[in-house]
N, C-alpha and C positions, 0 to 999 in steps of 0.2 A: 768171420774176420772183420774187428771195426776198420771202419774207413777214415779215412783223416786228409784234407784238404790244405794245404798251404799256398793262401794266396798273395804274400808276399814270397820278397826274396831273401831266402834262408841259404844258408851254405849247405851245396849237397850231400854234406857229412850227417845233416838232418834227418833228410828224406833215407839216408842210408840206413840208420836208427830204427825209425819206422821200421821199415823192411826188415831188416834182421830181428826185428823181434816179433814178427807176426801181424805187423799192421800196415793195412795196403794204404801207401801214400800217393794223394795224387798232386803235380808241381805246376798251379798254373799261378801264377805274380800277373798283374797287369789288368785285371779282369773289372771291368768297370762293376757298379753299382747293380744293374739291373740285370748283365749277366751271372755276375754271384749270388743275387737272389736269384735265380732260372735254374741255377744245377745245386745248390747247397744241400737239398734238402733229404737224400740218401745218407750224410755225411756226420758220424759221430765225432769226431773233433776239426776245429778250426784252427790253422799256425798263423798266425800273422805278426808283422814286425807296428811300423806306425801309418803306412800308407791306407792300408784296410780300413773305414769303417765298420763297426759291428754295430747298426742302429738296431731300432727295434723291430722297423721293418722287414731288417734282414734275420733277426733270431725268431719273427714270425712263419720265413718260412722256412726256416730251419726244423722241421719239427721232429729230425730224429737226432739234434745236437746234442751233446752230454756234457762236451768241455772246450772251451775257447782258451787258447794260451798265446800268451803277446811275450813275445822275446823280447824282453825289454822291462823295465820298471816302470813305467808311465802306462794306464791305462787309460789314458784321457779318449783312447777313438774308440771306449767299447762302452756300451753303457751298461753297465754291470745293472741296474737297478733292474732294465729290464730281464738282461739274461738271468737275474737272481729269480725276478718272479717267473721265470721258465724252469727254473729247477737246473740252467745251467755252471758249470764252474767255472770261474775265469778265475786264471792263474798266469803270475810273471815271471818273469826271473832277478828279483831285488837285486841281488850281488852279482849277475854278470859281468857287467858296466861300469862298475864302481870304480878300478881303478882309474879306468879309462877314462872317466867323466870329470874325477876330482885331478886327474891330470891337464884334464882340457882345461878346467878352470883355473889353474897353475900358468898354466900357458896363458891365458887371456890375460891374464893379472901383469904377467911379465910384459907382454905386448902392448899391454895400455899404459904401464909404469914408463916404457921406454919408445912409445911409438914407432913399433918397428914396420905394422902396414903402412905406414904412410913414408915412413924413412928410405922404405924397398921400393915403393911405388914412387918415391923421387928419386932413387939411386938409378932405378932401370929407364928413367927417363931422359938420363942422360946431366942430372944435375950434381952438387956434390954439396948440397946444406948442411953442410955439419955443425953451422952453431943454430938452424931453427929449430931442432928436432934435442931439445936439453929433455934429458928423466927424469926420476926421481928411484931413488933405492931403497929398495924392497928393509933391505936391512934395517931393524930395530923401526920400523913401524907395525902401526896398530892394524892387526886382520879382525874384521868385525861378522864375525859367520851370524846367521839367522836360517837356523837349524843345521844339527850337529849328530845326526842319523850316523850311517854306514859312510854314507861319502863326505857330508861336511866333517866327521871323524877321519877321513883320511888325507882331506885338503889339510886340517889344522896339524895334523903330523910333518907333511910336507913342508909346511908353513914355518914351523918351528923351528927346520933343520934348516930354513932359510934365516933363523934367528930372527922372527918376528914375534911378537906379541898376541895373541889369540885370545880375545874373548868372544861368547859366544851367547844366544838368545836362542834356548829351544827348552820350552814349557815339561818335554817330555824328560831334557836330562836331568839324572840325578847330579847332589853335590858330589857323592863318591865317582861317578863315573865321570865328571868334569875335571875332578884331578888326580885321573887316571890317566885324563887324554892330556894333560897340562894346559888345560885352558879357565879360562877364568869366566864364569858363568855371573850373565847379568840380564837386565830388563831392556826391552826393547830402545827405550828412549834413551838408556845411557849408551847401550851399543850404541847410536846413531849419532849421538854427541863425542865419542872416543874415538869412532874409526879410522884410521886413514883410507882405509879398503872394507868395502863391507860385501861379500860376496853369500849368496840367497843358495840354500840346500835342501829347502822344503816343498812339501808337495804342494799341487794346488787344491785347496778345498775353499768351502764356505769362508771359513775362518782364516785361510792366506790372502785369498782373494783381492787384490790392489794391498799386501801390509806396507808396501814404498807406495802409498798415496799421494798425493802433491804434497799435504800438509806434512807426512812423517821424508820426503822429498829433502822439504827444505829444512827440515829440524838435522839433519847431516851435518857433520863436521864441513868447515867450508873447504874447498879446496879438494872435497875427499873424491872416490876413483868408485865405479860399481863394477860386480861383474854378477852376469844373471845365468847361471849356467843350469838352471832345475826347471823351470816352468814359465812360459808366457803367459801373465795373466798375472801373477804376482806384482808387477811395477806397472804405474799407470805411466806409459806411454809418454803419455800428452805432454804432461808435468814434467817427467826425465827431459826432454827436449825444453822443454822452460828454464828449465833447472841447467842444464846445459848451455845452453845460448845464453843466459843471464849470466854466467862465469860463478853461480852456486857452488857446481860439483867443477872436478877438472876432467874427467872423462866417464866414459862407461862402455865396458865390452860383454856384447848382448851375443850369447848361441841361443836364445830362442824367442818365440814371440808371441804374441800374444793371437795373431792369425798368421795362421803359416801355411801354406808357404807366404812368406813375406816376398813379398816381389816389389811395393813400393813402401817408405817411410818416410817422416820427415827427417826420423832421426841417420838415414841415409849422407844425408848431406853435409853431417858435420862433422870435422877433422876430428877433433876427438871422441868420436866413438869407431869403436872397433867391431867388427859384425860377420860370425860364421853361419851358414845354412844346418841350423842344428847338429853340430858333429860331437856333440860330447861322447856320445856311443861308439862313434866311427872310427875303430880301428881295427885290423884285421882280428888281433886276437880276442878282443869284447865278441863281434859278431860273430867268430864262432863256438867261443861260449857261449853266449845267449841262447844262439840257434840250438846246439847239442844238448843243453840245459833242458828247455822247454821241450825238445821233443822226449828227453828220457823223462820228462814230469809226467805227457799226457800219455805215453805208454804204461807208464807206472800207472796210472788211473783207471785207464782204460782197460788194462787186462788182469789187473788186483785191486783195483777201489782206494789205493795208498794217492793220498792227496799232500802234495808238496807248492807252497806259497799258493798259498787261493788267495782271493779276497774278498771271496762270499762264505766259504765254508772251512772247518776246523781244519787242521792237520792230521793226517795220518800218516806214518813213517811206512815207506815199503816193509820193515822189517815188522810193526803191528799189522798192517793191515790183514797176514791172515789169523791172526789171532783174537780179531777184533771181531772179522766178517758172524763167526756165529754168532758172538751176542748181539752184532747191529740186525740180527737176523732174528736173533731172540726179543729183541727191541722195538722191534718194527711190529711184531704176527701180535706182541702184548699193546701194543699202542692200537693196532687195527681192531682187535676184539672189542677194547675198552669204544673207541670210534664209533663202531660200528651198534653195542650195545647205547651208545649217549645219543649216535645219529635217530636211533629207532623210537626213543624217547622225546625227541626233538627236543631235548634240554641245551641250554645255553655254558656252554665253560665257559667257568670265572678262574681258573688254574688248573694246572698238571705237576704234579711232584715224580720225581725220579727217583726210588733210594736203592742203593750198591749195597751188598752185603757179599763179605767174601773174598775170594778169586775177584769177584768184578768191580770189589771197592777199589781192586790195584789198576784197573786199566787208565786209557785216556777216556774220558767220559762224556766230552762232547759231542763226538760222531754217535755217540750209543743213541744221546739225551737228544739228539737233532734226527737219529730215525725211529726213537718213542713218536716223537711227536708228529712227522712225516705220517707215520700209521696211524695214530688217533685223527687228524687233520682230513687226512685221503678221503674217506667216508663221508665227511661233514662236505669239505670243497670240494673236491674231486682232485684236479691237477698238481699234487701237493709231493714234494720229494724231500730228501733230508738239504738239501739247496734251500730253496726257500721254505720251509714250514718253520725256521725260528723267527722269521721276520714277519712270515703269516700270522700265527701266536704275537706277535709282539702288536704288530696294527689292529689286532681285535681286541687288547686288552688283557692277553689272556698272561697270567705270571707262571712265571717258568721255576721249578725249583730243586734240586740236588741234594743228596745228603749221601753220605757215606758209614758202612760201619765196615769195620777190615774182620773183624772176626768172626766167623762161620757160626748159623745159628742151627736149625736141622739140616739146610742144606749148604754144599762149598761156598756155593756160588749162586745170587737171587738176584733178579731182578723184579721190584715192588712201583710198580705203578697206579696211581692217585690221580682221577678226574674228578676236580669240585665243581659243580654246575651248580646254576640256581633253584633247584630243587632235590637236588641229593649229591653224596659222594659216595664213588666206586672203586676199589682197587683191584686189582689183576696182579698175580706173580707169575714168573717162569724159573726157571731155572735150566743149565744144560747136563743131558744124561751120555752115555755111551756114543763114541763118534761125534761130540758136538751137537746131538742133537734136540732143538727148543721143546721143552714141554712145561705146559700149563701147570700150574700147581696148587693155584686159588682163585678163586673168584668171588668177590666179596666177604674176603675174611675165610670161606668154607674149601675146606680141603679137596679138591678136585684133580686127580692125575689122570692128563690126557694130553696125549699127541696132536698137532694141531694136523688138521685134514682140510685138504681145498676147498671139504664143502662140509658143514657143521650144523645143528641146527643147536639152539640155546634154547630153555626152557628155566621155568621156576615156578615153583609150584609148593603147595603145602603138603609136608610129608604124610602122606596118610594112606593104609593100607588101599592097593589097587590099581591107584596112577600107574604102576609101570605096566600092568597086563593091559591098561584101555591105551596109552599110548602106542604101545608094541603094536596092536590089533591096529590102530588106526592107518599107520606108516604101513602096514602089514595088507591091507584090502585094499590100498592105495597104488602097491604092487612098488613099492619104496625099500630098497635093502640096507638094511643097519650093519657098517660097517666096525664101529666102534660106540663102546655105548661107558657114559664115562657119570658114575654120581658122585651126590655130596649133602652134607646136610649141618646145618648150625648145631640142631641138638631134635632128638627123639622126638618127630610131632609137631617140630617148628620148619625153617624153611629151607625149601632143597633145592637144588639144583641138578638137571641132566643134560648134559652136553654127549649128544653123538655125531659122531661123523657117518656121513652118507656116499654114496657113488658118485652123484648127480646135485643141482640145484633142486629145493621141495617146488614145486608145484603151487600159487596161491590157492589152491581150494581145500589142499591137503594141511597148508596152513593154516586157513581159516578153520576149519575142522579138528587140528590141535589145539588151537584159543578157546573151541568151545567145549573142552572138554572138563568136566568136575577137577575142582583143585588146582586149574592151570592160573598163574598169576600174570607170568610172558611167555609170548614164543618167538624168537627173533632170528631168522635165517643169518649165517653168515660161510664169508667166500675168503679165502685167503692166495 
């Protein structure tokens, strides 16, 4: 039964999830740092909302983790880089929140158009200012979004039926989908010169990083309003509060920051800004989507291999995922073979080709192509899974490559694998027979049909009358039982191959013993 840890606070509709489908949940929220590393480490998935860090230190001693899921869209407290090179999955929930968030930021926009924190916090005080507290109406001004994803798509709906004006700066939208959404797509510096309201919907990356820098700060329409409801770390701070106090902008209402918990600011202290403790998420009905969300994702993973919003590895729909499992299984034993033949060689790859022929040109391809490479990888580095071996390949140089043919050539369904190293290239087929099950079909061009077995030994040799009675004999006074015994040959006289499978691992003396025999070219043990 996987185990699954949720150490924040989920709605126990979660932990019900779990349970009902087979996977023991355990609910502890509140767990400092060094007692979560102390127990994690029996524990195949992680729940966590935003309070958990997931450093590295803690996926180190995670060493039986398979999949970390954050109820939530923001994975700023996991460091996916390391769990990637752990071969772990972390996965969100993108659309939980969304209404809920582009709501909040609706809200904030209203609050700061009309200063209603400060209006309520003079009313309950017993004052009745009604001409300090003048607003300004949302009506027929300018909303300047900077990114127009899922929720800046849903604030500019909002926005519209407020009969405002929406343009919007996001690299990734199309023209067709900008006037889809009825907004008007433009470049950074002219949103910031049009806006009356410029409200931020993008993630934090390299490339977000401070993009309301002081200088893109003051290039703002004067007079104009922020609301920052995506990420802390997007606006420099400093400068907003320059910008502010100089009488630049007229207000800005911030849900998050750039260190948070934020407990002190300068920007604290000035009437016009407006300031929640991150609640764009926080409402009953977000948090328990989120929560139900993420735990039917890591069930789904965890007990069929179906992968739902990662942000290290492909997709796979519960409804492929068993249809996919043999050929990633077909994928995997032809990637190990090829591996295992290149590790033995101690050749360098400079690329791996994929080609689909068949049945398998229809599937989803990059789970297949992520545990080819997983299997060729394994052998060479050792800790290598379909998680990180595209990003392994990627850091070594190695090119990655695809191709498809849909129409059946001798057989349904093929899968053709290609390792070019610097001194030779190799290919490996399989194909699946009866029950799904993988079998070999070539190896290096030459027709070979064979079952893969746990324990195999690989041979090449020059076809020439004899080789099979001295190797039989050899394996044979060794006291070595041949399970399966599988040939192959270019052409009459030229080069063969024997693949058999055995009970056990060969023995090095037994090996060495097959190397030296007349006609042998290789003999290279392999384990699947």
């Amino acid at each position: 039964m996987p185990r699954v840890l949720i150490s924040d606070k989920l709605s126990p509709a979660a932990v019900e999830i779990f349970r009902r489908r087979g996977i023991e949940a355990d609910f502890r929220p509140g767990l400092s740092p060094a007692e979560l590393r102390a127990i994690i480490a029996p524990y195949d998935g992680l729940a966590v909302r935003s309070a958990t860090k997931v450093t590295r230190e803690l996926l180190e001693a995670a060493r039986n983790l398979k999949v970390v899921g954050r109820a939530g869209i923001g994975v700023d407290n996991v460091d996916v880089t390391s769990a990637t090179a752990r071969g772990v999955v972390v996965m969100n929930t993108p659309y939980g929140n969304a209404i809920t968030t582009a709501e909040h930021a609706i809200a904030m926009m209203f609050a700061l158009a009309r200063q209603i924190p400060e209006a309520s916090a003079s009313t309950k005080a017993g004052k009745w200012e009604k001409n300090r507290f003048m607003g300004v109406e949302l009506f027929g001004k300018t909303l300047g979004l900077i990114g127009c994803g899922n929720i800046g798509s849903i604030v500019a709906d909002r926005a519209i039926g407020l009969k405002m004006k929406v343009i919007a700066y996001d690299p990734f939208l199309s023209e067709k989908r900008a006037r889809e959404l009825g907004v008007e797509k433009v470049e950074l510096d002219e949103l910031l010169a049009r806006a009356d309201f410029v409200s931020l919907h993008a993630p934090l990356t390299e490339q977000t990083r401070n993009i309301l820098s002081r200088e893109a700060l003051f290039r703002m329409k004067k007079g104009a309003r922020l609301i920052n409801c995506a990420r802390g770390g997007l606006v420099d701070e400093a400068a907003l509060h320059d910008a502010l106090r100089e009488g630049h902008l007229a207000g800005a209402a911030l849900d998050v920051f750039e260190t948070e918990p934020a407990t002190e600011s300068p920007l604290f202290a000035l009437e016009n800004v407006v300031c929640t403790p991150h609640l764009g998420a926080s409402t009953m009905e977000a948090q328990e989507k989120v929560a139900l969300q993420i735990a039917d994702q890591m069930a789904d993973f965890l007990l069929s291999g179906a992968v739902s919003n990662a942000i290290n590895m492909p997709s796979v729909t519960a409804e492929e995922a068993p249809r996919l499992k043999p050929y990633m299984e077909l994928a995997r034993l032809l990637g190990s073979l090829a591996g295992q033949l290149t590790a033995a060689q101690q050749a360098v790859i400079r690329s791996i080709r994929v080609e689909y022929e068949g049945h398998a040109a229809e599937l989803n391809h990059r789970p297949l192509t992520a545990a080819a490479l997983a299997g060729v990888l394994a052998p060479l580095l050792g800790a290598v899974n379909m998680v990180n071996a595209p990003v392994v390949a990627r850091e070594r140089g190695i090119e990655v490559a695809e191709t498809t043919l849909e129409r059946s050539g001798e057989y349904q369904t093929l899968l053709r694998l290609t390792v070019v190293t610097d001194r030779f290239e190799r290919s490996v087929a399989g194909t699946l027979v009866v029950g799904d099950r993988p079998r070999l079909v070539a190896i290096k061009g030459i027709a070979v049909e064979a079952d893969f077995a746990p324990h195999m030994l690989y041979v090449t040799n020059q076809d020439k009358p004899g080789f099979i009675g001295r190797f039989g004999m050899t394996l044979a006074e060794a006291g070595i039982n041949i399970a399966t015994l599988h040939l192959g040959r270019s052409e009459p006289g030229g080069d063969a191959i024997c693949l058999v499978g055995l009970d056990g691992p060969v023995p090095e003396e037994v090996l060495a013993a097959v190397r030296r025999l007349p006609l042998v070219v290789q003999a290279t043990p392999l384990a699947f």
